[in-house]
C-alpha positions as CSV (number, residue, x, y, z in Angstrom):
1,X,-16.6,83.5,-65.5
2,X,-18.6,84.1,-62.3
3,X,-16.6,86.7,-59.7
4,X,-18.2,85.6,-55.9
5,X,-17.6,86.2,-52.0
6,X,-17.4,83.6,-49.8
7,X,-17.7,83.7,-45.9
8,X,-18.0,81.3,-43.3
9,X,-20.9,81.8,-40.8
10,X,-23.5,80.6,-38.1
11,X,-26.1,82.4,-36.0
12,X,-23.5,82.9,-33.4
13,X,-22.0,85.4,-35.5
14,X,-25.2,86.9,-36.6
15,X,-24.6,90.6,-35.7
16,X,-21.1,90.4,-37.7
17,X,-22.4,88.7,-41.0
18,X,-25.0,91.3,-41.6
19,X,-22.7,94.1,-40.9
20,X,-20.8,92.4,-43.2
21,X,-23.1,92.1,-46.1
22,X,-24.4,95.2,-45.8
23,X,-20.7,96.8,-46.1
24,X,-19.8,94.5,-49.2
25,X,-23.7,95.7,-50.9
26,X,-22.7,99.6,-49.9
27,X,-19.0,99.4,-50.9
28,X,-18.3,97.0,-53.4
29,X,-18.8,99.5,-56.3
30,X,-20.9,96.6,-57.7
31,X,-23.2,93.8,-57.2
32,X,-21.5,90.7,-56.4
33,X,-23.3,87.4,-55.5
34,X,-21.9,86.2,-51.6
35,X,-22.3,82.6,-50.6
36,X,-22.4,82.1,-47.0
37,X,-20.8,78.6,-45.9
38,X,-22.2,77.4,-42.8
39,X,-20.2,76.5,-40.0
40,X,-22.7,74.3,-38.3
41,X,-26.0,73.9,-38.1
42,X,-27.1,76.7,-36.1
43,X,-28.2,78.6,-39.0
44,X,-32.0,79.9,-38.6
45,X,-31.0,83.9,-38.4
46,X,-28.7,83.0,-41.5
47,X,-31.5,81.6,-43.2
48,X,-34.0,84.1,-42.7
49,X,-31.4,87.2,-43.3
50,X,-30.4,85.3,-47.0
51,X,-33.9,85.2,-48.1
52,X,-34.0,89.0,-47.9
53,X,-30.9,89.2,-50.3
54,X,-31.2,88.5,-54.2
55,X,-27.3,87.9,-54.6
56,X,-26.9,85.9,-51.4
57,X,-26.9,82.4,-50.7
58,X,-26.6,79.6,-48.3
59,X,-23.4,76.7,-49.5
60,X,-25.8,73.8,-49.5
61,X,-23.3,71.5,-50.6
62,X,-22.8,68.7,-48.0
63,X,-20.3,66.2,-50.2
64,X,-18.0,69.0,-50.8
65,X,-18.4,69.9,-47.0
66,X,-17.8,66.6,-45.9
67,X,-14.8,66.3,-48.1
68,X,-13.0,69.1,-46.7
69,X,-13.8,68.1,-43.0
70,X,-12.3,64.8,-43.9
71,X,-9.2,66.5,-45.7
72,X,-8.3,68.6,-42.4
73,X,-9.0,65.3,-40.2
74,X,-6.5,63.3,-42.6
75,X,-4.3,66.0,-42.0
76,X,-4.8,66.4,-37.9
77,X,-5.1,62.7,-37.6
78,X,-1.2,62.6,-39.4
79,X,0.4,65.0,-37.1
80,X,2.5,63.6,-34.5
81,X,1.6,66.1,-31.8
82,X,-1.6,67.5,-32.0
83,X,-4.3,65.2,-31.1
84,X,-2.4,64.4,-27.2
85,X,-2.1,67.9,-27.0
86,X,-5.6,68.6,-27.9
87,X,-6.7,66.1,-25.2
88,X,-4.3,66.9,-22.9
89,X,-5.3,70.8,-22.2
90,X,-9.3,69.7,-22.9
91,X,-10.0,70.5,-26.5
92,X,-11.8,68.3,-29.0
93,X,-10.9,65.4,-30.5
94,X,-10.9,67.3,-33.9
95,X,-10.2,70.9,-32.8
96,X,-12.0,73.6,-35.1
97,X,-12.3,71.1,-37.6
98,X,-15.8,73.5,-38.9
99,X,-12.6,75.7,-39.6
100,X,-12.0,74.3,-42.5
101,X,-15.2,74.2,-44.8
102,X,-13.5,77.8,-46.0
103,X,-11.4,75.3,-48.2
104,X,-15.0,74.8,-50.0
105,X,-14.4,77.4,-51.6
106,X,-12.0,76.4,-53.6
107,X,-14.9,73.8,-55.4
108,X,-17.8,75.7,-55.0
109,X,-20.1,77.8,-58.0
110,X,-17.3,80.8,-58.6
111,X,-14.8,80.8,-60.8
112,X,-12.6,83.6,-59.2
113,X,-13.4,84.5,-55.1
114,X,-12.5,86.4,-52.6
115,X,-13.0,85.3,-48.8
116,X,-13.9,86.9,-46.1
117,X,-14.0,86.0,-42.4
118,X,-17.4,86.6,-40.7
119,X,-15.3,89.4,-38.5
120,X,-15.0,91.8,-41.4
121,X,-16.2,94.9,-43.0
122,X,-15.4,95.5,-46.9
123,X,-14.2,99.4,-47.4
124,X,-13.9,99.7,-51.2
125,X,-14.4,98.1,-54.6
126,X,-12.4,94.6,-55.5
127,X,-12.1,94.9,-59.1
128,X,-8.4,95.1,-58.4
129,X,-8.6,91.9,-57.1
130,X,-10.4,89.7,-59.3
131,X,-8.1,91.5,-61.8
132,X,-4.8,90.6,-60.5
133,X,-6.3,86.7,-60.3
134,X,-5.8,86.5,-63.7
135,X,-1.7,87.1,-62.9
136,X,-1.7,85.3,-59.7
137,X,-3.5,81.9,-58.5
138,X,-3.5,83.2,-54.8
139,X,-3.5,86.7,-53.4
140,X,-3.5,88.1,-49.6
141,X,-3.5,91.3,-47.7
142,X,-2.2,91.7,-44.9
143,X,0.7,91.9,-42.7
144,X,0.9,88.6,-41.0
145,X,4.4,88.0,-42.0
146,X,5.2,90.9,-40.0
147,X,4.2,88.6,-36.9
148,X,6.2,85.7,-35.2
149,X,6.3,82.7,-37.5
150,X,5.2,81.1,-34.6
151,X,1.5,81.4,-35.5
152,X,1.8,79.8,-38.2
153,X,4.4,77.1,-38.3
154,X,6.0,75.1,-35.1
155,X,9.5,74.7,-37.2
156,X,11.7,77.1,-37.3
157,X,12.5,78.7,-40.8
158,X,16.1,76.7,-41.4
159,X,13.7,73.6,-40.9
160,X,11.2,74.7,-43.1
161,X,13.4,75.0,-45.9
162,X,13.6,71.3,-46.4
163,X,9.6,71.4,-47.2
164,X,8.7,74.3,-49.1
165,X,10.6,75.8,-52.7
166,X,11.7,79.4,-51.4
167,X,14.0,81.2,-49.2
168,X,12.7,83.2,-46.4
169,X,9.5,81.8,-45.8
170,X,8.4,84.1,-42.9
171,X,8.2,86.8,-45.5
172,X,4.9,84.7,-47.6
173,X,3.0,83.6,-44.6
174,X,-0.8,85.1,-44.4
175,X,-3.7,85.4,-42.3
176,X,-6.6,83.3,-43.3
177,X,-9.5,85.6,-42.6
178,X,-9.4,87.2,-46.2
179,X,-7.8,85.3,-49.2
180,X,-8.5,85.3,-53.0
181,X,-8.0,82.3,-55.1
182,X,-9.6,80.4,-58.4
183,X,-11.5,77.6,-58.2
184,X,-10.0,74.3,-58.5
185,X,-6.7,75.8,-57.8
186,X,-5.4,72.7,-56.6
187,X,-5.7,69.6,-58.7
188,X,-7.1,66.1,-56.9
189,X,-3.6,65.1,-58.1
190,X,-2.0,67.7,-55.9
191,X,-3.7,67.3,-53.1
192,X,-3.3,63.5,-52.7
193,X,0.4,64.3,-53.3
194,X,0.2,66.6,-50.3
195,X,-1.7,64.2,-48.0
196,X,1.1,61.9,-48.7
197,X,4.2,64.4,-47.8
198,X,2.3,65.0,-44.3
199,X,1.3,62.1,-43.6
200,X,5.4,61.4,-43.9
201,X,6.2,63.5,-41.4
202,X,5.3,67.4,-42.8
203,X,2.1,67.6,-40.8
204,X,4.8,68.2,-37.6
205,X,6.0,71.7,-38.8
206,X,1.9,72.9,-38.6
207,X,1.1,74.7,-35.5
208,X,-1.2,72.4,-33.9
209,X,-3.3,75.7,-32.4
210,X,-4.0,77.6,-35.4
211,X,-6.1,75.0,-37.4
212,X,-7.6,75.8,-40.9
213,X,-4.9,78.8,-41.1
214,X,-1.5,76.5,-40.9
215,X,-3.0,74.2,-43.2
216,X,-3.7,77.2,-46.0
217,X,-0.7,78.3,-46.1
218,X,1.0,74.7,-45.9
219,X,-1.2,74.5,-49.3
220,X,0.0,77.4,-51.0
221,X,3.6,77.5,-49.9
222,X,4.1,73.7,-50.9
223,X,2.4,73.6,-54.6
224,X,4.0,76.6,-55.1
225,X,1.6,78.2,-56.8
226,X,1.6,82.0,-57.5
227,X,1.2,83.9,-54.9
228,X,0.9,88.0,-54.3
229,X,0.2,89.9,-51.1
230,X,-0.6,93.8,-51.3
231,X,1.0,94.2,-48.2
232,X,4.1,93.7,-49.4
233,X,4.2,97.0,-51.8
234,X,3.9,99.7,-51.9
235,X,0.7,102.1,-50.7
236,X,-0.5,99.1,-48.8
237,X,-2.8,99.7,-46.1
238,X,-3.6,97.9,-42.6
239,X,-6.4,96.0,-41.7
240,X,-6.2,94.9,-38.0
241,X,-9.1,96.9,-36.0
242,X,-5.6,97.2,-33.6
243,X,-4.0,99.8,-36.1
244,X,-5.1,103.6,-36.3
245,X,-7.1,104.9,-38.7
246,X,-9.6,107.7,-39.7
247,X,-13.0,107.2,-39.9
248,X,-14.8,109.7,-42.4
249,X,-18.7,109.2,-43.7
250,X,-18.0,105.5,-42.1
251,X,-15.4,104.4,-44.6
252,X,-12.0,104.0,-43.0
253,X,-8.5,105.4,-43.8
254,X,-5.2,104.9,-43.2
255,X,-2.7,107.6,-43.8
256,X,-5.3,109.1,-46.2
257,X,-5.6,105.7,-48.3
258,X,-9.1,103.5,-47.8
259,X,-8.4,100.4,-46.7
260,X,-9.7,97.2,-48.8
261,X,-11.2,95.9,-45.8
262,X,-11.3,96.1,-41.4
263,X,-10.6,92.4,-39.3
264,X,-11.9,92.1,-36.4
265,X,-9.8,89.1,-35.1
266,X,-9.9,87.4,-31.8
267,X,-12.4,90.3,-30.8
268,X,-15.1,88.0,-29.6
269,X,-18.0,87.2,-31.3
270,X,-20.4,87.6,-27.8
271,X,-19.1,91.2,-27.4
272,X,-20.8,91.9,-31.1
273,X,-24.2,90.4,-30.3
274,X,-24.3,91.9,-26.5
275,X,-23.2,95.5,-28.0
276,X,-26.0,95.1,-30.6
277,X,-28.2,94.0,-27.4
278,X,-27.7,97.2,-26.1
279,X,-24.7,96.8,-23.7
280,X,-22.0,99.1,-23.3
281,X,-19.4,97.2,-24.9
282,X,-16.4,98.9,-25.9
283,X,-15.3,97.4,-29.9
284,X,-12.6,99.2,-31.6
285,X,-14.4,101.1,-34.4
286,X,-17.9,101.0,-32.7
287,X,-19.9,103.5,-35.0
288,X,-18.8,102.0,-38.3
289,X,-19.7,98.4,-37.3
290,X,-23.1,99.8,-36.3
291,X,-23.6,101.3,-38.9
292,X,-23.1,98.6,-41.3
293,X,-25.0,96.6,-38.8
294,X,-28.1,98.2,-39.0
295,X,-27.8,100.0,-41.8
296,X,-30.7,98.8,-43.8
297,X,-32.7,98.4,-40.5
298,X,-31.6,101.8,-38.7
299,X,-34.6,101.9,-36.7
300,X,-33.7,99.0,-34.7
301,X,-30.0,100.1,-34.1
302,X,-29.5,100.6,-30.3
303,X,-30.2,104.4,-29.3
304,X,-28.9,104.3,-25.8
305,X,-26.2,101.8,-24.2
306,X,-26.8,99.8,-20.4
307,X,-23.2,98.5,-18.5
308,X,-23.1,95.2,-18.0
309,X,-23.9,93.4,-15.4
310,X,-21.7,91.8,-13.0
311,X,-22.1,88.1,-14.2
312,X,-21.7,89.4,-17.7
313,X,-18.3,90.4,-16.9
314,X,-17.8,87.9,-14.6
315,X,-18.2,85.5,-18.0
316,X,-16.1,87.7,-20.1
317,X,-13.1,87.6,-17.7
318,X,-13.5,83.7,-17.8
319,X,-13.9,83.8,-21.5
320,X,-10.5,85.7,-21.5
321,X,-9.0,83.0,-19.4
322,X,-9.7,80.5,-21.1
323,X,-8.5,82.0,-24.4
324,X,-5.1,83.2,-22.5
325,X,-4.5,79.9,-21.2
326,X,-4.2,78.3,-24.6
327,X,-2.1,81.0,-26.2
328,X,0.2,80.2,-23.1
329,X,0.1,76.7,-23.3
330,X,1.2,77.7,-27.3
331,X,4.4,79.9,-25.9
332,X,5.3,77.2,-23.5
333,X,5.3,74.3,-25.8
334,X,7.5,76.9,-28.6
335,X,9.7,77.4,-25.6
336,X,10.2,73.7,-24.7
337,X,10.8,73.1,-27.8
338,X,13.5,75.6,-28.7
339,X,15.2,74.4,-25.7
340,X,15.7,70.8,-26.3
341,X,16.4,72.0,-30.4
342,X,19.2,74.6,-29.7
């Protein structure tokens, strides 16, 4: 049995994989082999930084990437909604559809993973985890369920009952920047039986905006396999760079606990590779992600920061706009639609 890490990566998010690797090779209380799954092409900084790493390697397997692309675009192309919408406020045809080469995972070389999204930084040891995947067939932290159900699923939860096996289903939704699971987890059989009840009309309950994430935890929630998030017990700790928590000898704490691991969701990706350019940028947690950034390279970590320039911010606050305007369009669609519901 072969315990791995997966992530999914390009050279846009350069700055943030190595941090991450090098806070999985100084934290993990062990060696464990990583395979880096490539969101696109754009992978020549990727390739150079995994040829420095023994237990690091690139996903190289194109039919099982190709599969999954064609899964989520089966999926997409079945709901009812998504692709006018998509057109209709200027988004691709199929919208993050690189999203969802994560599900790789679940046929590539390891027999138990864990995955983490490129915006991450490991804090402590996972043998818990690969331990508890011999109880459960999927396991989460974090405290997504917490959150509007919204983000995850555009039907309300009396609706959702007549699709998925369980009662309160806002309390097992998950974030899916950080997952574990098995390999194979869902048979060929299964997942042609769950083509079939979206292409029948389940694929409308998925929230068109949140891609790979509402398809996850369609999969999950509707084979109904087992299922555990440490979030929901006791001693749990956060992981949203959002939440407070003490920084000691780079490691990070919350109420005196270490966390398993720090997201930095929907912090973009250009504020990473500009800080690590020397700008002035302002991330939550800025020492620790340095340090993990350059911590086998300290001598090129950044000794003094510049503001940025006018056009940089002039870019940011467009950047911001853009991203606003979609989260909007998201709250004005749920609203529409609760309207002509109730």
């Amino acid at each position: 049995m072969i315990d791995g890490i997966y992530t999914l990566a390009n050279d846009v998010v350069y700055d943030q994989l190595v941090a991450l690797l090098n806070s999985i090779e100084a934290n993990a209380g062990r060696t464990i082999p990583v395979c880096v799954i490539p969101y696109n092409e754009r992978l020549d900084k990727v390739k150079a930084e995994i040829a420095t790493r023994d237990n690091v390697t690139l996903f190289e397997d194109y039919a099982s990437i190709s599969r999954w692309e064609e899964f989520g675009t089966r999926i997409w192309q079945a709901h009812p909604r998504a692709l006018k919408l998509w057109q209709e406020y200027g988004l691709p045809t199929n919208y993050r559809i690189e999203r969802h080469r994560k599900l790789c995972c679940l046929d590539g070389p390891f027999d138990k993973f864990i995955f983490f999204d490129g915006d991450t930084l490991l804090m402590q040891p996972l043998d818990d985890v690969y331990q508890k995947l011999d109880q459960y067939d999927w396991i989460t932290n974090d405290f997504q369920y917490k959150s509007d159900l919204k983000y995850i699923f555009d039907w309300k939860e009396d609706q959702l009952q007549d699709i998925f096996p369980y009662e309160n289903i806002s309390d097992r939704i998950f974030c899916s920047g950080w997952f574990a699971s098995k390999k194979h987890i869902f048979s060929d059989t299964t997942l042609a039986t769950l083509l079939e009840n979206l292409a029948a009309g389940e694929a409308d309950a998925l929230a068109w905006a949140d891609s790979d994430q509402t398809v996850l935890n369609y999969l999950v929630l509707k084979s109904g396999i087992s299922y555990y998030n440490y979030a929901n017990y006791d001693g749990a700790t956060g992981c949203h760079w959002a939440s407070k928590f003490n920084a000691v000898d780079n490691i990070l704490y919350d109420q005196g606990r270490k966390l398993t691991y720090l997201h930095y969701m929907s912090v973009s990706s250009s504020d990473f590779t500009r800080l690590c350019g020397g700008e002035d940028v302002e991330i939550p947690y800025r020492d620790v992600f340095l340090h993990y950034r350059y911590l086998k390279s300290p001598e090129e970590r950044p000794q003094t920061f510049t503001k940025p320039s006018q056009l940089t911010l002039i870019q940011k606050s467009t950047n911001k706009f853009i991203q606003q305007r979609i989260s909007n369009i998201k709250l004005k669609y749920h609203n529409f639609k609760n309207r002509i519901t109730n």
